[in-house]
mmCIF file of the C-alpha atoms, coordinates in Angstrom:
data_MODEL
# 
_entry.id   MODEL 
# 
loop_
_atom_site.group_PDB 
_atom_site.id 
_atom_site.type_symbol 
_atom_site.label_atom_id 
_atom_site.label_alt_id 
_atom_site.label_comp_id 
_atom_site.label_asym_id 
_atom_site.label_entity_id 
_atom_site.label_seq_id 
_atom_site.pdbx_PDB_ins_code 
_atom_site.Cartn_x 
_atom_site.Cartn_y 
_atom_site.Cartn_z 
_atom_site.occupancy 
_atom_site.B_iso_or_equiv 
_atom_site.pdbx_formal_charge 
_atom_site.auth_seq_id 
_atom_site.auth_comp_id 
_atom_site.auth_asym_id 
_atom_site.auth_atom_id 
_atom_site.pdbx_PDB_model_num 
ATOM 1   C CA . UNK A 1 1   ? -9.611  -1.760  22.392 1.00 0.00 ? 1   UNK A CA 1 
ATOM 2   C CA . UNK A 1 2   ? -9.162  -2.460  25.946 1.00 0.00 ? 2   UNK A CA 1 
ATOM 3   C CA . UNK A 1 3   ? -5.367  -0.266  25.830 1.00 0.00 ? 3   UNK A CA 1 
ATOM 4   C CA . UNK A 1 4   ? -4.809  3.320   26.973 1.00 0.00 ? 4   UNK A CA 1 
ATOM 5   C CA . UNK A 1 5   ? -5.681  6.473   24.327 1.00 0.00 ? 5   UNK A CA 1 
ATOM 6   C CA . UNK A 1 6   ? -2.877  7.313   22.604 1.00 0.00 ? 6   UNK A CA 1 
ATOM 7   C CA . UNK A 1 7   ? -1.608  10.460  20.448 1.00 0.00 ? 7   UNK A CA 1 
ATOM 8   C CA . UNK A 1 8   ? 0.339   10.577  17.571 1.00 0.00 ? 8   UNK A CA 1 
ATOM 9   C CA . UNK A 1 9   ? 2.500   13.282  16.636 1.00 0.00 ? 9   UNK A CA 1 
ATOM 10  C CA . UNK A 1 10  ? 3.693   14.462  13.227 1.00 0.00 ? 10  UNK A CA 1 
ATOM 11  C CA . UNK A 1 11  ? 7.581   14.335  13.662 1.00 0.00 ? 11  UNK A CA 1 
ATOM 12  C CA . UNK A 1 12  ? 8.327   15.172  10.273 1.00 0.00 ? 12  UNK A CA 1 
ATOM 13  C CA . UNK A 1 13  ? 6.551   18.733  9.360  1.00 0.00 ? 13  UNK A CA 1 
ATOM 14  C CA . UNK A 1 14  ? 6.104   19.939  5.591  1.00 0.00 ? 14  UNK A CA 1 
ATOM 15  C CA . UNK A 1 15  ? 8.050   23.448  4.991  1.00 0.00 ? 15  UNK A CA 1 
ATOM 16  C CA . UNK A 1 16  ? 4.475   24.477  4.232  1.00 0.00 ? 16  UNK A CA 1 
ATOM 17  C CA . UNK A 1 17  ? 2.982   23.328  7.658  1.00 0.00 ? 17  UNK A CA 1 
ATOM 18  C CA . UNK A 1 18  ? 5.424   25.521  10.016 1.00 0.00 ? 18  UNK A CA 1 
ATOM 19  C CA . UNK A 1 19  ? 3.282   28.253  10.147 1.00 0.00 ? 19  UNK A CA 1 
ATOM 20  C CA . UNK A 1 20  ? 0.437   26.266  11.218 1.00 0.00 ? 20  UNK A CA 1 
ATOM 21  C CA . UNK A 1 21  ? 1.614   23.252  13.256 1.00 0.00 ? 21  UNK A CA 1 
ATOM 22  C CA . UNK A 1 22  ? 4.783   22.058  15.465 1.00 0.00 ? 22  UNK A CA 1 
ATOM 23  C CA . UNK A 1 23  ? 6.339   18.743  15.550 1.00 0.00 ? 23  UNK A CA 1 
ATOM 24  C CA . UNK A 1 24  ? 5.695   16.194  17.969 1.00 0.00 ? 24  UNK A CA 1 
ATOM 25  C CA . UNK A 1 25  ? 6.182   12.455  19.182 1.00 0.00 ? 25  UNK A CA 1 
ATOM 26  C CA . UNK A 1 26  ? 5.588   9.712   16.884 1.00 0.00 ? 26  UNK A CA 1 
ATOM 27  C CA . UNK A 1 27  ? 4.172   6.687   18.424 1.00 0.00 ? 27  UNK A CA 1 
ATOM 28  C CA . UNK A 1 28  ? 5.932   3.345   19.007 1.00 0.00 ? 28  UNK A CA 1 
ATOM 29  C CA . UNK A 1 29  ? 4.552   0.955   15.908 1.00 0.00 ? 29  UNK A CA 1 
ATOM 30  C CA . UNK A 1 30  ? 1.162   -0.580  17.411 1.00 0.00 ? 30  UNK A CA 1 
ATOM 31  C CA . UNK A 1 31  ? 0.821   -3.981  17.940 1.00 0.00 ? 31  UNK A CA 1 
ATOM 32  C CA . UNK A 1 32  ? -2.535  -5.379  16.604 1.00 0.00 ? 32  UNK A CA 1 
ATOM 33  C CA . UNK A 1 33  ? -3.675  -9.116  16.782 1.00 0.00 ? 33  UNK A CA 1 
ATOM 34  C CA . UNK A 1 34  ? 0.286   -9.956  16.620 1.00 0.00 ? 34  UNK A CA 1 
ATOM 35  C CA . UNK A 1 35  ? 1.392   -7.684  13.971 1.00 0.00 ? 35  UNK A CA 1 
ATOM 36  C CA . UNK A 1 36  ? 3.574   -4.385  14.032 1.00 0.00 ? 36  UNK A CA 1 
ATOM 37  C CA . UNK A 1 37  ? 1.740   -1.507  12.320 1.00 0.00 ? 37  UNK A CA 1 
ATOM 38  C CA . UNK A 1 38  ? 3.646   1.483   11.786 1.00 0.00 ? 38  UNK A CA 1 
ATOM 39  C CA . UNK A 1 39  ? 2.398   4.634   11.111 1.00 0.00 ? 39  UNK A CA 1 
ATOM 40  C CA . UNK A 1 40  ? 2.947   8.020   8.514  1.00 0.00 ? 40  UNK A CA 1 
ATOM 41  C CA . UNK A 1 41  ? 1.289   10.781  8.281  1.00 0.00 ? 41  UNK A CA 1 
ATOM 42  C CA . UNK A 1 42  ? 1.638   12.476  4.550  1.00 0.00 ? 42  UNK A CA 1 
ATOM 43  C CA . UNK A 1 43  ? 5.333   13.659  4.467  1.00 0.00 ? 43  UNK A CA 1 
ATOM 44  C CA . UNK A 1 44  ? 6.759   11.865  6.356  1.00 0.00 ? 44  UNK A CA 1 
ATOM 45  C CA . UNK A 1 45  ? 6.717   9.111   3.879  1.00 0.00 ? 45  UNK A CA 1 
ATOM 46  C CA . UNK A 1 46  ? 9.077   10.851  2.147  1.00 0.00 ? 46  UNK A CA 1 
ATOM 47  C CA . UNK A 1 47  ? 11.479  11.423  5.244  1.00 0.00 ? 47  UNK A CA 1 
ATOM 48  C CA . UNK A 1 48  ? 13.883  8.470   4.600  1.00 0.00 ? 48  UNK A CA 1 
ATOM 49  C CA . UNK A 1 49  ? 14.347  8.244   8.887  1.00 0.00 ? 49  UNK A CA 1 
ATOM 50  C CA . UNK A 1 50  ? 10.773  7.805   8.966  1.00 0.00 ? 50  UNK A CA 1 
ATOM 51  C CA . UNK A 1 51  ? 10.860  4.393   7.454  1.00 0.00 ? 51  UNK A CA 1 
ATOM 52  C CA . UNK A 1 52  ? 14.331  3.399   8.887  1.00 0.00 ? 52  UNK A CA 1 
ATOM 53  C CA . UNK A 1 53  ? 12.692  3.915   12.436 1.00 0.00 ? 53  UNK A CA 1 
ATOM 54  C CA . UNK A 1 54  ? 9.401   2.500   11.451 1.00 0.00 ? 54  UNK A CA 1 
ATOM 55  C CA . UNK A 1 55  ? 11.683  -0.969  10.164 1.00 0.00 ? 55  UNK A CA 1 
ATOM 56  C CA . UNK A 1 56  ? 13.895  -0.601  13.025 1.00 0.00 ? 56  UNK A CA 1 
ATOM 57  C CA . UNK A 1 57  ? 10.870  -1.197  15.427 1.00 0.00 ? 57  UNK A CA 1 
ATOM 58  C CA . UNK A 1 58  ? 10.517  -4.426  13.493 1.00 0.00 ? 58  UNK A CA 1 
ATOM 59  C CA . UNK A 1 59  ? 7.319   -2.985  11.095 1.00 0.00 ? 59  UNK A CA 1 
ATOM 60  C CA . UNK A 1 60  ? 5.716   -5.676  9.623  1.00 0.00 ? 60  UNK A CA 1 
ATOM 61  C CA . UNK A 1 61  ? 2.724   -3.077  7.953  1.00 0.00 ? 61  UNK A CA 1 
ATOM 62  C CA . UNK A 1 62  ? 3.428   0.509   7.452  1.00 0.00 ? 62  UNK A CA 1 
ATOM 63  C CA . UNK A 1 63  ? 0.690   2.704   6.623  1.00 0.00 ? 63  UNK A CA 1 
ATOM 64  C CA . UNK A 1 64  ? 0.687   6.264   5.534  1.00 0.00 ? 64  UNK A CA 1 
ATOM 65  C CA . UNK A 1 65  ? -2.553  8.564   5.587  1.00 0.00 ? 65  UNK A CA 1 
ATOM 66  C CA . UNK A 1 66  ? -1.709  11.398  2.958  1.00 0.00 ? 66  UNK A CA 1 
ATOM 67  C CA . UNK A 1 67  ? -3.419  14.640  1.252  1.00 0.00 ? 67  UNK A CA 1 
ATOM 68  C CA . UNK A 1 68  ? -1.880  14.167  -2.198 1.00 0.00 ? 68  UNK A CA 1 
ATOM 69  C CA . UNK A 1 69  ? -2.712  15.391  -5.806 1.00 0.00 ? 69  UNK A CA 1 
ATOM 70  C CA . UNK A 1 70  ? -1.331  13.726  -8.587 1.00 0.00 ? 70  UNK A CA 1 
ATOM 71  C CA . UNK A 1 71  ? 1.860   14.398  -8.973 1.00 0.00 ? 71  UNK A CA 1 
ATOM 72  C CA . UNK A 1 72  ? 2.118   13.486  -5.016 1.00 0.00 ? 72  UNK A CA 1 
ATOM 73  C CA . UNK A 1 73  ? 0.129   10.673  -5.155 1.00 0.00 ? 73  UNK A CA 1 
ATOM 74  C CA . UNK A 1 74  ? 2.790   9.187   -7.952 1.00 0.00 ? 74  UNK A CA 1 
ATOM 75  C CA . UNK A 1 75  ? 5.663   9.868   -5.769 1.00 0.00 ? 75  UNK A CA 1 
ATOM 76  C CA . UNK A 1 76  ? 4.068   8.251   -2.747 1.00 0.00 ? 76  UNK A CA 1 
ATOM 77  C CA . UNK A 1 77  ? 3.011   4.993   -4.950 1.00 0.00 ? 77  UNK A CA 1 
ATOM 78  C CA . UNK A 1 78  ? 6.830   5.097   -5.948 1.00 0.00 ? 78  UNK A CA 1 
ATOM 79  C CA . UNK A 1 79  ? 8.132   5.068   -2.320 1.00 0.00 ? 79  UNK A CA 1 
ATOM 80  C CA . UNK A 1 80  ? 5.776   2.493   -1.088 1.00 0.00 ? 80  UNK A CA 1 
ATOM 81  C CA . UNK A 1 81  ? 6.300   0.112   -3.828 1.00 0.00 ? 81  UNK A CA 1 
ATOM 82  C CA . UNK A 1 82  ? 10.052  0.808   -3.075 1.00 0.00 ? 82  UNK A CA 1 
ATOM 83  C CA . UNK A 1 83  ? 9.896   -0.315  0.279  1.00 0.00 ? 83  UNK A CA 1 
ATOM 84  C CA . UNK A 1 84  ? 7.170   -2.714  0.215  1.00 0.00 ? 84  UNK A CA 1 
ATOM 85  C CA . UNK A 1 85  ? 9.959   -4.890  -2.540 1.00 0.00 ? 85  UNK A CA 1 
ATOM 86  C CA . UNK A 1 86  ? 13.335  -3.857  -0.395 1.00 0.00 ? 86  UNK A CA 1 
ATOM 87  C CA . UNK A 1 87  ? 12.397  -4.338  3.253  1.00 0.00 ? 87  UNK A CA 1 
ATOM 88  C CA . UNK A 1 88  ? 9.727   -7.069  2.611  1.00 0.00 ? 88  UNK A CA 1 
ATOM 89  C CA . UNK A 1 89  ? 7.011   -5.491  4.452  1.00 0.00 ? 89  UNK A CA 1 
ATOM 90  C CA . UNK A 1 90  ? 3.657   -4.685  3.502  1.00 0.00 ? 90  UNK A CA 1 
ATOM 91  C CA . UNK A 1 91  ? 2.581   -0.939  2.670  1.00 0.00 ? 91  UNK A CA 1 
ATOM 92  C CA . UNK A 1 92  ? -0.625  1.144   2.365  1.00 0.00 ? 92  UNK A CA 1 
ATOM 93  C CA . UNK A 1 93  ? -1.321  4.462   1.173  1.00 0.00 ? 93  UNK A CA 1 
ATOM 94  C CA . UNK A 1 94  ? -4.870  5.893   2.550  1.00 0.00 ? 94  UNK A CA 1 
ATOM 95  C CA . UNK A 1 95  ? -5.530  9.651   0.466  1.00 0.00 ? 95  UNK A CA 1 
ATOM 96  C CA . UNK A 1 96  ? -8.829  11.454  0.222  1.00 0.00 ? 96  UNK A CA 1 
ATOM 97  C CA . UNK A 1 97  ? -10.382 12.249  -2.779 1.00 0.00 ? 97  UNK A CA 1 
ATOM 98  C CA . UNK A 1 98  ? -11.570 16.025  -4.013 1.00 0.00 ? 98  UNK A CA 1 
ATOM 99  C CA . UNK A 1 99  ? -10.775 19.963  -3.022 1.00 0.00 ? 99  UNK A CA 1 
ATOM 100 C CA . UNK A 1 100 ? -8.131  20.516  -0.764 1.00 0.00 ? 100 UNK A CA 1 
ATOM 101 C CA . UNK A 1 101 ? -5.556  23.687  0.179  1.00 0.00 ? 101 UNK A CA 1 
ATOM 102 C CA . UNK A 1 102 ? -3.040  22.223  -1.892 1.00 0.00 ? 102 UNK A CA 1 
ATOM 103 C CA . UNK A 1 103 ? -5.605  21.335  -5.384 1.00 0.00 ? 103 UNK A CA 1 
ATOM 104 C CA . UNK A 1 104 ? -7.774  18.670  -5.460 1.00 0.00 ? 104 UNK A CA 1 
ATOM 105 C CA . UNK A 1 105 ? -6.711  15.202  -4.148 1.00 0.00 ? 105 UNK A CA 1 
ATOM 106 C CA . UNK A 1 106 ? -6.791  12.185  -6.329 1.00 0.00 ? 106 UNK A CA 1 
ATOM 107 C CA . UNK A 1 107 ? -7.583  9.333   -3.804 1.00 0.00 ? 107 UNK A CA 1 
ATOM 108 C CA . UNK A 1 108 ? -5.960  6.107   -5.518 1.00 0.00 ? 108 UNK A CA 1 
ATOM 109 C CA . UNK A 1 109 ? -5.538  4.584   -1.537 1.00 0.00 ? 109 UNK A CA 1 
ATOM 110 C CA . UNK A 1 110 ? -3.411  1.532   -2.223 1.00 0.00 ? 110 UNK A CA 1 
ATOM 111 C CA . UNK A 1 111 ? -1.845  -1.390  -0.577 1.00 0.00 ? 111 UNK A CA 1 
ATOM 112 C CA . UNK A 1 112 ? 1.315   -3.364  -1.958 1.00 0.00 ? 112 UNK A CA 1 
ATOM 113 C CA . UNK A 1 113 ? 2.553   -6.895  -0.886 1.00 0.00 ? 113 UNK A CA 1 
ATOM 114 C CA . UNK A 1 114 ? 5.982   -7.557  0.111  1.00 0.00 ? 114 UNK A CA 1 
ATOM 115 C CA . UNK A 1 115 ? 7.194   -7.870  -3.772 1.00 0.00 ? 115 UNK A CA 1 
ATOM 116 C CA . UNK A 1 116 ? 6.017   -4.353  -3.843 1.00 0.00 ? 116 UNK A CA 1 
ATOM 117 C CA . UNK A 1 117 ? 3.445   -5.256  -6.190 1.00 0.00 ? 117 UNK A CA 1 
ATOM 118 C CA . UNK A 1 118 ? -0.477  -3.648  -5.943 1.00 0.00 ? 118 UNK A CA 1 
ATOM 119 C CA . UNK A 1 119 ? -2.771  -5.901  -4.330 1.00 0.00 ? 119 UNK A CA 1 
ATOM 120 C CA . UNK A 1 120 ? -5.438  -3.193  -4.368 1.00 0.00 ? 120 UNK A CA 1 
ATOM 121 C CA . UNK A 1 121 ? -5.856  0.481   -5.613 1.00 0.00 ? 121 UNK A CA 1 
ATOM 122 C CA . UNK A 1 122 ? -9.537  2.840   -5.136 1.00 0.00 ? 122 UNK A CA 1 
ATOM 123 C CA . UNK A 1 123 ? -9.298  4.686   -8.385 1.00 0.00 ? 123 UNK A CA 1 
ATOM 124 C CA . UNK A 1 124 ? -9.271  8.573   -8.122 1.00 0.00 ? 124 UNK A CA 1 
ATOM 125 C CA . UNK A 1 125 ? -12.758 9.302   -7.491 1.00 0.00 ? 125 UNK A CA 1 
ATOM 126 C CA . UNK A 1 126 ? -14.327 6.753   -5.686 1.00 0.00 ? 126 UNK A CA 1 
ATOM 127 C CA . UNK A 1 127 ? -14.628 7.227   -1.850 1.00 0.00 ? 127 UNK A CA 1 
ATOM 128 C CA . UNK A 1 128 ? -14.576 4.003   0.500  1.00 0.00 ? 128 UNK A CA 1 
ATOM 129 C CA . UNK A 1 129 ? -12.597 2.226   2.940  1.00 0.00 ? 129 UNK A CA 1 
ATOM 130 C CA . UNK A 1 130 ? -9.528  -0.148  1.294  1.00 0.00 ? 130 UNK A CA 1 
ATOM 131 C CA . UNK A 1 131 ? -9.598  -3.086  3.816  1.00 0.00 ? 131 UNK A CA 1 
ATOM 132 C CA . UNK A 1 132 ? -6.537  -5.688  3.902  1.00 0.00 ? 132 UNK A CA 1 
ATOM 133 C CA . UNK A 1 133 ? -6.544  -8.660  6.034  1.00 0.00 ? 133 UNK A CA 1 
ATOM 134 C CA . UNK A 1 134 ? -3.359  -9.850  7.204  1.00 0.00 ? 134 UNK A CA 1 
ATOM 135 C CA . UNK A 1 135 ? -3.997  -13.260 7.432  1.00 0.00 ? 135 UNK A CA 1 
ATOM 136 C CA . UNK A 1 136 ? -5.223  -14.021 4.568  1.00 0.00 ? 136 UNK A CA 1 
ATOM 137 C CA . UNK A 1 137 ? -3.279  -11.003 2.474  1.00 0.00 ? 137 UNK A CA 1 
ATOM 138 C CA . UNK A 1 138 ? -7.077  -10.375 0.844  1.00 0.00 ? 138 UNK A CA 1 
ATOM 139 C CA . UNK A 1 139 ? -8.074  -7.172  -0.299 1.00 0.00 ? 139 UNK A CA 1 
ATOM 140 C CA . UNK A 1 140 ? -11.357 -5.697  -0.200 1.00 0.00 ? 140 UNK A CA 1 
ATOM 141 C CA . UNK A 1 141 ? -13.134 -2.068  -1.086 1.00 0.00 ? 141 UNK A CA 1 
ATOM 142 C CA . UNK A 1 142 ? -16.232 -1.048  0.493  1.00 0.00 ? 142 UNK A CA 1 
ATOM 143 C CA . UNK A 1 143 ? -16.974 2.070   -1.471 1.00 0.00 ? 143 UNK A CA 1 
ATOM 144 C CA . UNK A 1 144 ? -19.546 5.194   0.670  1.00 0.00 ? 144 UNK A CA 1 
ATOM 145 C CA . UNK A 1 145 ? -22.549 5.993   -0.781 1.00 0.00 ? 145 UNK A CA 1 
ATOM 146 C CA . UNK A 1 146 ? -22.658 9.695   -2.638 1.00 0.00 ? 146 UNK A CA 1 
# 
């Protein structure tokens, strides 16, 4: 609110994306009510320079918004937990849920504390918003009616 429109742009493209898309800036981490939110979008999670810049811009929240099946969806969990426990930041992992171009997408959005411990997972069918507060480091799902 009250701060110019900005654009994101996926630095970090998929092999599988080239034909379709070209990479651009990514943002400078926001700065919302006094903390640093960095931003992912799907692969670039997994781009190890992602997160260093993302940490090196003093992150405090990093949050990735993915399109992942299962098998993605694992790895992701893995990587987030990872750096939620080593860096001592707090993640989030925000996927859809059902058919996609790559299968069918298994939701489980998350968010992990500093320890790299869950504080909150959607299962894999239920759609919703995953809220966290940052104060308070509560949790809350407010699932979408059908």
């Amino acid at each position: 609110p009250n701060a110019p429109r900005q654009t994101y742009g996926k630095k970090y493209i998929h092999p599988d994306e080239e034909a379709y898309f070209v990479p651009g800036p990514n943002l400078p981490p926001l700065h919302i009510k006094g903390v640093v939110v960095a931003l992912a979008i799907c692969y670039e999670l997994s781009i190890d320079q992602h997160r260093k810049d993302a940490l090196n811009a003093s992150a405090e929240l990093y949050i990735a918004s993915v399109a992942k099946v299962t098998k993605g969806t694992a790895a992701a969990h893995e990587i987030l937990s990872e750096m939620a426990r080593e860096q001592g930041i707090i993640t989030a992992m925000v996927n859809c849920v059902g058919p996609a171009a790559t299968g069918v997408t298994v939701g489980q959005s998350a968010v992990w504390n500093t320890s790299g411990d869950i504080v909150m997972i959607m299962d894999t069918e239920e759609t919703g918003i995953l809220y966290y507060d940052t104060e308070s480091k509560e949790c809350q799902i407010v699932r979408t009616a059908d």
